[in-house]
C-alpha positions as CSV (number, residue, x, y, z in Angstrom):
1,X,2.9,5.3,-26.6
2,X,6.6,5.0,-24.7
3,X,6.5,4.3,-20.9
4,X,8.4,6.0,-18.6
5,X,9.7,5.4,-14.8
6,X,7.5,6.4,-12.1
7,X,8.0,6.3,-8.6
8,X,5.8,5.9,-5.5
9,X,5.9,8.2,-2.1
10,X,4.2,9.9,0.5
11,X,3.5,13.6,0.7
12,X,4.0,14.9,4.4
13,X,1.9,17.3,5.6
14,X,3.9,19.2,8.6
15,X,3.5,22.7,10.3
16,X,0.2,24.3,9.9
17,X,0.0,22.4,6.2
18,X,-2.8,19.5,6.4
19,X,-5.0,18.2,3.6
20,X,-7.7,21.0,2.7
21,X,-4.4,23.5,2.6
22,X,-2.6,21.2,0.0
23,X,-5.2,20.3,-2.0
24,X,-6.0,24.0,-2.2
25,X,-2.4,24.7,-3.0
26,X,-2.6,22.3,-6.1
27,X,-5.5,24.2,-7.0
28,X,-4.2,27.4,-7.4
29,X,-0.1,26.5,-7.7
30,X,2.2,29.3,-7.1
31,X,5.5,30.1,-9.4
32,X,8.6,29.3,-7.9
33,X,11.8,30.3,-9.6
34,X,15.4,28.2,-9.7
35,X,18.5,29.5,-10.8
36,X,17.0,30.5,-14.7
37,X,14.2,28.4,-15.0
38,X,10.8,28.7,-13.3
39,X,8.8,26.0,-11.9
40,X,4.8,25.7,-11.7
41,X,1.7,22.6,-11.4
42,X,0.0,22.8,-15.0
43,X,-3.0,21.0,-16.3
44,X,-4.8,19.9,-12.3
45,X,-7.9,17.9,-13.1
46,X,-9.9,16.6,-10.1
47,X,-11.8,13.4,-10.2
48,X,-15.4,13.2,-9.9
49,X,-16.7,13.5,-7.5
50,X,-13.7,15.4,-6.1
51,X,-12.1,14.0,-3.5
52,X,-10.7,10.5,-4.8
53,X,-8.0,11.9,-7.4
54,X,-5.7,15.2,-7.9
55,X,-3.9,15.1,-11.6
56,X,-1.8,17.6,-12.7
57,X,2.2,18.0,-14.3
58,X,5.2,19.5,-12.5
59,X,6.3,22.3,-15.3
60,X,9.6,23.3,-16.1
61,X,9.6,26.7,-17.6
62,X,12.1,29.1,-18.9
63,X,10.8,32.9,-18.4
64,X,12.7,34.1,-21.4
65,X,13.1,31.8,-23.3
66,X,13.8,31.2,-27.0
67,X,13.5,29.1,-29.9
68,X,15.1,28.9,-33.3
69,X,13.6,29.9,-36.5
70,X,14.4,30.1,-40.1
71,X,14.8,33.6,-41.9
72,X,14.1,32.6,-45.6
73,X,15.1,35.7,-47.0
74,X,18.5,35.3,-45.8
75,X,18.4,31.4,-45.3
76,X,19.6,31.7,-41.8
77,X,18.8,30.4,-38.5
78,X,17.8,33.6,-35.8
79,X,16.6,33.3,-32.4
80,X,13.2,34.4,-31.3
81,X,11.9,35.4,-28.2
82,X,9.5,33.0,-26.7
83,X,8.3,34.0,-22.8
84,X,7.5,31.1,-20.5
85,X,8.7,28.5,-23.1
86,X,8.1,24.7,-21.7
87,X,11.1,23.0,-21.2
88,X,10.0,19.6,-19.7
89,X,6.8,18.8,-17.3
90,X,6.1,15.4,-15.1
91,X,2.7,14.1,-14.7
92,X,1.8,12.9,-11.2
93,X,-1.6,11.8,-9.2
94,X,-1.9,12.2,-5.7
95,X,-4.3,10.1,-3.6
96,X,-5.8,11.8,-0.6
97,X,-6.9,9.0,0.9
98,X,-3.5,7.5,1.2
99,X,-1.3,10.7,1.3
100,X,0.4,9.1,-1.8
101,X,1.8,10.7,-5.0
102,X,3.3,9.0,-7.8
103,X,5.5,10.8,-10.9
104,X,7.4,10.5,-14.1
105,X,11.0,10.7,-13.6
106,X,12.0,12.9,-16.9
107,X,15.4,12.3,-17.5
108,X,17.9,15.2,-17.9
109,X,15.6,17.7,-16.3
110,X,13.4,16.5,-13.5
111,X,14.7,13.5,-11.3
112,X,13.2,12.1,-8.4
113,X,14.8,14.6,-5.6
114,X,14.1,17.3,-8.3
115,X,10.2,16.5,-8.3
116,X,10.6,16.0,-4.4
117,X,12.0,19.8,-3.7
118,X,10.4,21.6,-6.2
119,X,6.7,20.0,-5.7
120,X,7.5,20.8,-1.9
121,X,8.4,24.6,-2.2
122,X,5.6,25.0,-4.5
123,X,3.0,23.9,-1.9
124,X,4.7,26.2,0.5
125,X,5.3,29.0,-1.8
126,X,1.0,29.5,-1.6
127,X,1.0,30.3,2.2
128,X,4.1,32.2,1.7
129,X,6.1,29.2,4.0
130,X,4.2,30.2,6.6
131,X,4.5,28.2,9.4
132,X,3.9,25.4,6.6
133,X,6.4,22.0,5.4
134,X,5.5,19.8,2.2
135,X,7.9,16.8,2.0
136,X,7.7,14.1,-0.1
137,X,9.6,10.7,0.9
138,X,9.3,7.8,-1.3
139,X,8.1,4.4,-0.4
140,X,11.0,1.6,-0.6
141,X,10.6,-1.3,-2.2
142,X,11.4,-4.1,0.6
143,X,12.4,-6.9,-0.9
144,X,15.3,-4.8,-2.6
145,X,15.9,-3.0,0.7
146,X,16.4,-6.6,2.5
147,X,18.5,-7.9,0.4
148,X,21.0,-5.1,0.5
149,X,21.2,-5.1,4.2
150,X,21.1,-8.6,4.1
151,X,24.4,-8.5,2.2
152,X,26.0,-6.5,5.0
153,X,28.3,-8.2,7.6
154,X,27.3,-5.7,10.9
155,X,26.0,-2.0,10.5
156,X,27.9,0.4,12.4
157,X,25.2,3.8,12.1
158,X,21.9,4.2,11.4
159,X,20.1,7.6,10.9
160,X,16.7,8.4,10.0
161,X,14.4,11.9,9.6
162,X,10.8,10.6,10.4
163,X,7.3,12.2,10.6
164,X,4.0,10.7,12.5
165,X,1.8,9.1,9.7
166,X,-1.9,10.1,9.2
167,X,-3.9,8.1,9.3
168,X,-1.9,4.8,8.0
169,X,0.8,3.2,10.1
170,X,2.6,-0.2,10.6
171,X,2.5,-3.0,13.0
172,X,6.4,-3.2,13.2
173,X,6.9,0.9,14.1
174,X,3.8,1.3,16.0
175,X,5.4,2.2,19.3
176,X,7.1,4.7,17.7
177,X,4.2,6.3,16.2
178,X,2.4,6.0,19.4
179,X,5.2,8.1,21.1
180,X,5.9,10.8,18.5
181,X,1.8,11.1,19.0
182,X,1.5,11.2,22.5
183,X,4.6,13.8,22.6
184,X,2.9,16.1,20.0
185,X,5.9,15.7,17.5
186,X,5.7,16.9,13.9
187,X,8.9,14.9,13.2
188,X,11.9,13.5,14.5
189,X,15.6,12.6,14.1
190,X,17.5,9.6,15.4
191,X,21.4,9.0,14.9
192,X,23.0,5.9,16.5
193,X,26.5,5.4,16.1
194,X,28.3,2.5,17.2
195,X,31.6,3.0,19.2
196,X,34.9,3.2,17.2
197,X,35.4,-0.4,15.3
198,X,32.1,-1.8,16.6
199,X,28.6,-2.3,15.2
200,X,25.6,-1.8,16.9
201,X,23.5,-4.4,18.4
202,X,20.5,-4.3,15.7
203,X,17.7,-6.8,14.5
204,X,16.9,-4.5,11.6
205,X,18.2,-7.2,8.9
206,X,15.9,-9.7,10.4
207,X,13.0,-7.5,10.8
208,X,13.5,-6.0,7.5
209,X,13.5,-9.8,5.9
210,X,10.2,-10.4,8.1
211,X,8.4,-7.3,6.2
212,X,9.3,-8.0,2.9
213,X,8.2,-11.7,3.7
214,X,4.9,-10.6,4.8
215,X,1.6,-11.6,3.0
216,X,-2.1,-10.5,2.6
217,X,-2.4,-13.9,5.2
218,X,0.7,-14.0,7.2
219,X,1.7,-10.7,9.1
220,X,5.1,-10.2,11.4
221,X,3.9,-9.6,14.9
222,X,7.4,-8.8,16.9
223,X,7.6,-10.2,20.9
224,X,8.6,-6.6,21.7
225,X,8.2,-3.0,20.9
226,X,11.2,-2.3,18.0
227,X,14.0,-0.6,19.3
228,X,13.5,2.8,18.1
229,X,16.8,3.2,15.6
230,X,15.5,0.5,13.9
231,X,11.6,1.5,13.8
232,X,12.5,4.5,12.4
233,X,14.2,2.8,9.1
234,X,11.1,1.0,8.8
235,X,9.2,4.2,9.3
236,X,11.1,5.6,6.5
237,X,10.8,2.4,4.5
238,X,6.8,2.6,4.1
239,X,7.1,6.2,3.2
240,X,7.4,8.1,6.5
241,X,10.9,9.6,6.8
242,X,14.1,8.9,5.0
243,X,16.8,6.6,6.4
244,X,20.1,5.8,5.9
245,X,22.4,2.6,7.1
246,X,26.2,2.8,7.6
247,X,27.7,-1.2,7.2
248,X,30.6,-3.1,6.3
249,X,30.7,-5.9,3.6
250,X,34.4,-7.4,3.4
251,X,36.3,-4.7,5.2
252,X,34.5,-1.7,2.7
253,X,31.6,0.3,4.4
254,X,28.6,0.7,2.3
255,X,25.8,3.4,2.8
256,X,22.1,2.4,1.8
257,X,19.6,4.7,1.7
258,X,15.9,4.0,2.1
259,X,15.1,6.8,-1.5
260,X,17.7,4.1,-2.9
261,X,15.6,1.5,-2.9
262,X,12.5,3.5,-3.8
263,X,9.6,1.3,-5.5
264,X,9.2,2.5,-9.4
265,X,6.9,1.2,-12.0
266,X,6.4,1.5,-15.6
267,X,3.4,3.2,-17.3
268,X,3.0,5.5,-20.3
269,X,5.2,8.9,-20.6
270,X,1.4,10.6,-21.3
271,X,-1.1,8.7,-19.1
272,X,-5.6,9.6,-19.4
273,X,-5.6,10.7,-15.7
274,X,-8.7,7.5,-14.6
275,X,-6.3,4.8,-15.8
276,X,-3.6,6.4,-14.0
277,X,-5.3,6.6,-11.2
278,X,-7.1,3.4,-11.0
279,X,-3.4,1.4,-11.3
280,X,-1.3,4.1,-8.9
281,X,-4.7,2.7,-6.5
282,X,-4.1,-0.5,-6.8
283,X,-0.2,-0.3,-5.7
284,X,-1.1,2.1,-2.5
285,X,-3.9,-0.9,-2.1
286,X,-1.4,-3.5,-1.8
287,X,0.9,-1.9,0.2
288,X,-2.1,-1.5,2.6
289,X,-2.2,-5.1,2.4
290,X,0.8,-6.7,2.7
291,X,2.6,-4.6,4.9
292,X,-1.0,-5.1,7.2
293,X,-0.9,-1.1,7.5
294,X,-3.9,-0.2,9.6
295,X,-6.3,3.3,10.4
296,X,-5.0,5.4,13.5
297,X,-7.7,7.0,15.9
């Protein structure tokens, strides 16, 4: 059986949306349509007990569609009529416990931000977007993210779209957390941009390094609260938000994007839903772990 490329997120719950309404949602999984093709969650199977596990595909359809047959008695090829013909479908599981989703990138017809949107208006299509927001916002890979912004020689802008976690969050944007709570705020956007031919006074390489250096035994305990531009890139870094970094490496400016350095894995193309969950489990576990992500009240 081939493997395929999965990646790892979060799904955000915002608005009125919170757990019982999007499990509910993947339960019974309204239609949505795009341009000529239609978009739907097939095949959901719970785990048992329920609670633990949601399985289910993201479906690409085509209303009216058609497929080619062979007349024999003129030895030609016709076209036939074939309603809500499957044109391509990506597993995923989602893990309550850790707000966490991963899915099969299927080349050529659904890509990550294709999964991302249409998994999202799904969820909202069932309460009719209703005072309701799905996002999902992949998890970056660290090491990967470090060593790009590493490579940069000062970073000029930073900008991030970031939601409070629940219930996870992280040691290095835990002030920021803290605030968004104690303000009541479903989400938030920073900007910071740095005066013309200047770069902005940031520690975010450093603290960036200092994550993806962290261990089950050794966690990065900062002197002070993060400044907030860059607590919100880690924000988006563990999941939380998407960020993006505005630099210059010999004289060129480079953009890095925190869904650019998303973590991915390999796994078969058509998983059994247990071992599927039991190995996306064990990556949500570990990023528990060594990022030393920890239970909010």
């Amino acid at each position: 059986m081939k493997d395929g490329t999965y990646y790892v997120g979060r799904v955000l719950k915002l608005g009125a949306l919170n757990q019982g309404l999007l499990l509910d949602a993947l339960r019974s999984p309204a239609s949505v349509k795009y341009k000529t093709n239609a978009w739907t969650i097939t095949d959901i199977l719970e785990s048992e007990p329920p609670g633990r596990f949601i399985f289910g595909r993201l479906s690409k359809y085509a209303p009216e569609g058609e497929v080619g047959v062979v007349d024999e008695a003129s030895r030609s090829e016709k076209k036939r009529p074939e309603p809500n013909l499957l044109m391509a479908s990506s597993p995923f599981i989602y893990i309550p416990e850790h707000s966490g989703i991963a899915f099969l990138a299927v080349s050529g017809h659904i890509e990550p931000q294709t999964f991302q949107r249409r998994f999202s208006q799904i969820i909202e299509s069932a309460y009719s977007h209703f005072f309701v927001e799905c996002v999902i916002d992949l998890i970056a890979d660290l090491k990967t993210f470090a060593a790009k912004i590493s490579a940069l020689d000062g970073i000029f802008k930073i900008e991030a779209r970031i939601s409070p976690p629940n219930p996870l969050f992280g040691p290095l944007w835990k002030s920021l957390k803290d605030y968004l709570t104690q303000r009541n705020a479903d989400k938030m956007t920073v900007i910071e941009d740095a005066a013309a031919k200047e770069t902005l006074d940031t520690r975010l390489p450093e603290l960036v390094r200092k994550a993806a250096e962290q261990s089950t035994g050794s966690v990065h305990e900062p002197e002070h609260n993060v400044p907030i531009g860059d607590a919100a890139i880690l924000m988006s870094a563990d999941g939380y938000g998407v960020g993006k970094i505005r630099g210059r490496s010999k004289g060129e400016v480079v953009v890095i994007k925190t869904s650019e350095t998303a973590m991915t894995f390999a796994f078969p193309k058509e998983p059994e839903p247990s071992a599927f969950f039991e190995y996306v489990l064990d990556i949500f576990i570990r990023i528990q772990r060594d990022r030393h992500m920890e239970h909010g009240k």
